[in-house]
C-alpha positions in Angstrom: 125.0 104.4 77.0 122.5 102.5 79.0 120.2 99.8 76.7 118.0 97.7 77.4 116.2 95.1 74.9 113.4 92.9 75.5 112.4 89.9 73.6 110.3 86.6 73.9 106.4 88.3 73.5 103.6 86.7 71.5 100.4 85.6 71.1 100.1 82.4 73.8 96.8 80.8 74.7 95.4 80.7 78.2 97.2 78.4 80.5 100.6 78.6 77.9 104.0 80.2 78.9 106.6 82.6 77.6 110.2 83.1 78.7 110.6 86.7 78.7 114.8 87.7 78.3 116.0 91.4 78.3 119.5 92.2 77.3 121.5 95.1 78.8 124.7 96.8 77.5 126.5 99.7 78.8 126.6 99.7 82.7 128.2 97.0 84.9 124.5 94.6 85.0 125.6 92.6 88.4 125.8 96.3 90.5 122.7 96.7 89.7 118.7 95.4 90.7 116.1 94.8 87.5 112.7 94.5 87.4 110.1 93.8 84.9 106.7 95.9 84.8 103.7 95.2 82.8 101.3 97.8 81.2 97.9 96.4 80.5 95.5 98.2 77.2 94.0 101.2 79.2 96.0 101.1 82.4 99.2 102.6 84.1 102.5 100.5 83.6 102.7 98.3 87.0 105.0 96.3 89.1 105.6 92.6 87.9 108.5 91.2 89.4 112.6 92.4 91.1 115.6 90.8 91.7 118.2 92.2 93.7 121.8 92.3 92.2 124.1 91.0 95.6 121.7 88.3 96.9 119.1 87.3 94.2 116.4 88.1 96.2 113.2 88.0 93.9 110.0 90.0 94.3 106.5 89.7 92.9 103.0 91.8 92.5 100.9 89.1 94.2 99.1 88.0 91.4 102.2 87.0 89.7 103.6 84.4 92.9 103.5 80.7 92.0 103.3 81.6 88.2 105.8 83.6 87.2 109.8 83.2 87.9 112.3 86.1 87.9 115.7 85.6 87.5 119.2 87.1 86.0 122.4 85.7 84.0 125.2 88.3 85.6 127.4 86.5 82.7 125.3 87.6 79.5 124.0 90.6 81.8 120.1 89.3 80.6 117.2 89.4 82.7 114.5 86.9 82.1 110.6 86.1 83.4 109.4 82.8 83.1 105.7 83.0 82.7 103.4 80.1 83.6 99.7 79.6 83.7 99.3 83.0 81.7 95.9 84.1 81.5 93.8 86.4 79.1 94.5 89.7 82.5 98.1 89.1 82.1 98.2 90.5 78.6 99.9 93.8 78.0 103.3 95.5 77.3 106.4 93.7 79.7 109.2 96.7 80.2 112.4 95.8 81.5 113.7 98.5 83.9 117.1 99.5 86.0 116.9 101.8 89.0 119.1 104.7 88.9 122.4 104.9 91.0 122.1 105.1 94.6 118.7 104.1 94.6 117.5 102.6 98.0 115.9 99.7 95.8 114.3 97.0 98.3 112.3 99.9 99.2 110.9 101.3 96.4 111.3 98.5 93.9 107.3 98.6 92.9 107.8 102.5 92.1 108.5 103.2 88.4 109.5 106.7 89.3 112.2 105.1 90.9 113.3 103.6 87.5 115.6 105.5 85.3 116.4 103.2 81.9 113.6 101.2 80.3 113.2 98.9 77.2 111.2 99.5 74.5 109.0 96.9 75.7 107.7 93.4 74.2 104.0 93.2 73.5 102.1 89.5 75.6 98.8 88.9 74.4 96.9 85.8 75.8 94.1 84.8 73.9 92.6 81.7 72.7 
């Protein structure tokens, strides 16, 4: 059975950072591409950031470049997002999400229909 588990939210202050990780079991993680997407109070769940699974190839929703850092320990088959320079817009839910098989990723990774297995989710809130 497919899992995935976020942790690492909280309550930061503008300008702070969090090190989003999200653990997966029960699929071979370095076959596969993972992303994180962010749902904001009010709005639909959106593209954050993807890395590829054969070249580490990372990308970002734009307002996310420069700030915050994808990247993936095959090893302990965990995902993780650096977050820098947060501000109060980035708050919201962070998902952490696995394509299905097959999927023709690098062109449809900002797509959540193209997302099969999900996390619960970790709540970010940045507030002062």
């Amino acid at each position: 059975e497919v899992q995935l588990v976020e942790f690492g939210g909280g309550l930061v202050e503008p300008g702070g950072s969090l090190r989003l990780s999200c653990a997966a079991s029960g699929f071979t993680f370095s076959n596969f591409p993972m992303a994180w997407f962010r749902q904001a109070p009010g709005k639909e769940r959106e593209f954050a950031a993807g890395i590829n699974w054969f070249n580490d190839n990372t990308y970002y929703k734009d307002s996310m470049k420069g700030r915050f850092t994808i990247s993936r320990d095959n090893a302990k088959k965990t995902v993780y997002l650096q977050m820098n320079s947060l501000k109060p817009e980035d708050t919201g839910v962070y998902y952490c999400a696995r394509p299905a098989p097959g999927s023709a990723w690098e062109s449809n990774y900002r797509n959540k229909a193209d997302y099969r297995y999900w996390g619960p989710g970790t709540q970010v809130t940045v507030s002062s």
